[in-house]
N, C-alpha and C positions, 0 to 999 in steps of 0.2 A: 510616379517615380521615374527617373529619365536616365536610361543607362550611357556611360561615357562613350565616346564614339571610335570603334576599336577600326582595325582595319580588318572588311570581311575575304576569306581564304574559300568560300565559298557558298553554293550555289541558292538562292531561295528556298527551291522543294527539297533541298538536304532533310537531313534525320535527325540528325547530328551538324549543327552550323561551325564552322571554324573560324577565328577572328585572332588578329592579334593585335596589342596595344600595348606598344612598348615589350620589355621584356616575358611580357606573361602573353598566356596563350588562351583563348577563353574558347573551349566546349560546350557548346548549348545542346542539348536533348529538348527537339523539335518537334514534338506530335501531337497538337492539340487532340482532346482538350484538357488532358492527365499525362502527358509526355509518357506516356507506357511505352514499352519497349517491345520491337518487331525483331526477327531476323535479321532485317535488312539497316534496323538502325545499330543492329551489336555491328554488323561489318562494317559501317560505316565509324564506329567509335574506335575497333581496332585499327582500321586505316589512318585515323585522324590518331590516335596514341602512338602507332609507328613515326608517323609523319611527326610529329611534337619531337619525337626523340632525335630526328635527325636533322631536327632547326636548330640553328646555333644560335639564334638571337632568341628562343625560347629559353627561359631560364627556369619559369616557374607555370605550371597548366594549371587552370579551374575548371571544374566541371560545374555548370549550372545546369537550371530549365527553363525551357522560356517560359515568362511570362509571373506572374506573381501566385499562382495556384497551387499551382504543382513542381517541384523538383524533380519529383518523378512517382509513377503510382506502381511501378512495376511489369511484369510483361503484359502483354494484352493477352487477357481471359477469352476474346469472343474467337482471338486466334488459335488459343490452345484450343478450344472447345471442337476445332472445326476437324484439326491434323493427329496423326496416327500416334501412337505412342513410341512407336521407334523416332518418329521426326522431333518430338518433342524431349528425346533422350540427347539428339541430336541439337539441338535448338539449346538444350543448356551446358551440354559438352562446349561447345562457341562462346556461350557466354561467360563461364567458366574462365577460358582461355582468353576470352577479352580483357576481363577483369586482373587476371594474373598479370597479363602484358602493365595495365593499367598501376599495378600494385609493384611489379621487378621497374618499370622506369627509372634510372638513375633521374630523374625531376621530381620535387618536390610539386605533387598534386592537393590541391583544397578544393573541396566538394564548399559551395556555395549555395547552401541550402535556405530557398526561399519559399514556400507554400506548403504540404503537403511530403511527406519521405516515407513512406510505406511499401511492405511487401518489397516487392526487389528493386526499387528505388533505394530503400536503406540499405537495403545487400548492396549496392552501387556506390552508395555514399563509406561502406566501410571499408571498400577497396581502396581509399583515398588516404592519404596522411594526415589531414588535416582537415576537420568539420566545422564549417562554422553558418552557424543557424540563423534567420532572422527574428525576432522576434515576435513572436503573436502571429505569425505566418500559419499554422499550422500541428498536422500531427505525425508525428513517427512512429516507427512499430511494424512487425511481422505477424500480420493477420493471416497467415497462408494456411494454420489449421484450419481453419475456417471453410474453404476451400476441401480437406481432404489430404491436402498435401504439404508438405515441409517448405522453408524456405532454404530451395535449391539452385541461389546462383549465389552458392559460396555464405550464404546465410547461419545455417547449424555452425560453421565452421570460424568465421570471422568474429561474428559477436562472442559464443565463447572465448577465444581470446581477446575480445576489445574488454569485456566486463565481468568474464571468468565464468567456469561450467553450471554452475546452479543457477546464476541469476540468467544464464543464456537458456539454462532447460525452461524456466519458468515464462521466461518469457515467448520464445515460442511454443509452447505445450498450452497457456493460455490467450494465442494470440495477442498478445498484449499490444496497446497505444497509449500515448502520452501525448501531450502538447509540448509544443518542439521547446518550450523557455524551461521545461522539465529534464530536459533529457543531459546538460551536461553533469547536473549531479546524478543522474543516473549512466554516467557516464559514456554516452551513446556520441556527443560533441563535446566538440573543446571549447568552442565559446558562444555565446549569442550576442546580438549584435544589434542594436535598434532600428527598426523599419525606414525610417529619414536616413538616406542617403548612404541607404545599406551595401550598392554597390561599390560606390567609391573609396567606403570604408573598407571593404574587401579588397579590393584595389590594391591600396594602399599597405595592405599588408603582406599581398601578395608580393609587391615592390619591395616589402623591405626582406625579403629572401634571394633579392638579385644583388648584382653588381651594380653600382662600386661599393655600399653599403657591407652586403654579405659577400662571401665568397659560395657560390652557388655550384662549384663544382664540389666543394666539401661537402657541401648541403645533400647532393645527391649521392656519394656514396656511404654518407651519415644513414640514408635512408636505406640502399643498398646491403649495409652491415648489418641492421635491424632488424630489416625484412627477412634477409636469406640464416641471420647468423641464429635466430630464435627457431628456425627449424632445424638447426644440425644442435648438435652436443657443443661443450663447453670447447675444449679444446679445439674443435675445427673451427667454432667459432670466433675463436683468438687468431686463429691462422688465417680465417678471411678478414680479419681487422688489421692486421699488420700488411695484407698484398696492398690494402684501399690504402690503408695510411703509407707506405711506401707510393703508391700514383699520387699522393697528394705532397709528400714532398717533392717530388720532382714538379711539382705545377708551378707557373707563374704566381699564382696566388697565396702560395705558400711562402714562396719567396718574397712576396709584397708583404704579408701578414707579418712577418717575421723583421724584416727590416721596420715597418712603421710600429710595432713595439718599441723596438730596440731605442728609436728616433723619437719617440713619446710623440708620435702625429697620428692621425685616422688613418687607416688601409683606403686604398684605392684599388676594389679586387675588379677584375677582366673576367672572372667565371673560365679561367683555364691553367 
């Protein structure tokens, strides 16, 4: 399977590879031979999430993993195994805060899930908007009981709200795994997607959350409002919906949207 040819932002021995193609931005999590997760690859993924955020010609990020195996296996075990418990309090404090960064981006992010989504791979993939799985690739699931320990990079916390308190206790309380073509009626992804030309297909979808098609500045603070407004109360949640929809009608896009109704033609949105 032969990936599009993006333009790369950096280096070989990254962690974390950066690329962009066209409007979207693609994130590779680099670590053979389970892409688990190091220290060194969270700072590398906050840096590249800052950096995303203040590309203008990024419209929409993916986060994958190289290669067809793994998405990602979660942190590296032989790592924990080695450092002190205060360092590893510290170690998910970071990641924590990676992830957040990853989850307040005004961009529409899709986790591009191709092999394997376990333990704090899937805590990674539910920081994301938008999950979409390949088929027969693999299996999902928080096995961290297993281990002795919770899944703590936002794991307890995420899945309860992705598919609500009882089915998130059971499934981490049983370590539980599924095969990834299971998981969007278990409601873990939004969609699967067949192995033949699983990238482009992603692609492709990713494109149609940019400009001129979509307007991609609505797009992000659609996500924005969601994100932040589900943690306050009702009320203040209305109040941060009216500041974002006030920045959007002042937008060029708004203006375009508005008029090509009016004109019964297609929007030609700018993402500003």
């Amino acid at each position: 399977m032969t990936r599009n040819d993006p333009e790369p932002l950096s280096s070989d021995d990254s962690q974390v590879t950066v690329e962009q193609q066209g409007p979207v931005r693609y994130l590779t999590l680099s670590q053979p031979p389970a892409n688990c997760y190091s220290h060194e690859m969270m700072k590398q993924l906050d840096q590249a999430v800052i950096d995303a955020r203040f590309s203008a010609e990024t419209h929409v990020i993916v986060l994958r993993g190289a290669g067809e195996r793994f998405f990602c296996a979660g942190a590296d075990i032989g790592m924990l195994e080695q450092v002190t418990p205060e360092w590893k309090y510290h170690f998910c404090l970071h990641a924590n805060e990676t992830l957040l960064r990853l989850e307040q981006t005004p961009k529409l992010v899709i986790a591009q899930i191709q092999g394997h989504c376990v333990g704090g791979g899937l805590e990674v993939a539910l920081a994301c908007d938008l999950r979409i799985g390949c088929a027969g690739s693999g299996k999902v699931g928080v096995p961290e009981v297993q281990l002795g320990v919770l899944p703590g990079t936002g794991g307890t916390q995420r899945l309860a709200r992705t598919i609500g308190k009882s089915k998130a206790m059971q499934w981490c309380i049983d370590g539980r795994m599924m095969e990834i073509d299971d998981a969007v009626e278990a409601g873990l992804l939004d969609r699967i997607l067949p192995a033949e030309d699983f990238q482009s297909a992603v692609h492709q979808i990713a494109c149609s959350y940019c400009p001129p098609q979509r307007a991609s500045l609505a797009v992000g603070l659609i996500k924005r409002s969601i994100q932040s407004g589900l943690e306050m109360g009702l009320h203040e949640g209305l109040a941060l919906e009216r500041e974002l929809q006030q920045r959007l009608f002042a937008s060029e896009d708004a203006s375009e949207g508005i008029a090509a109704h009016q004109q019964k033609r297609p929007a030609e949105f700018k993402g500003r």
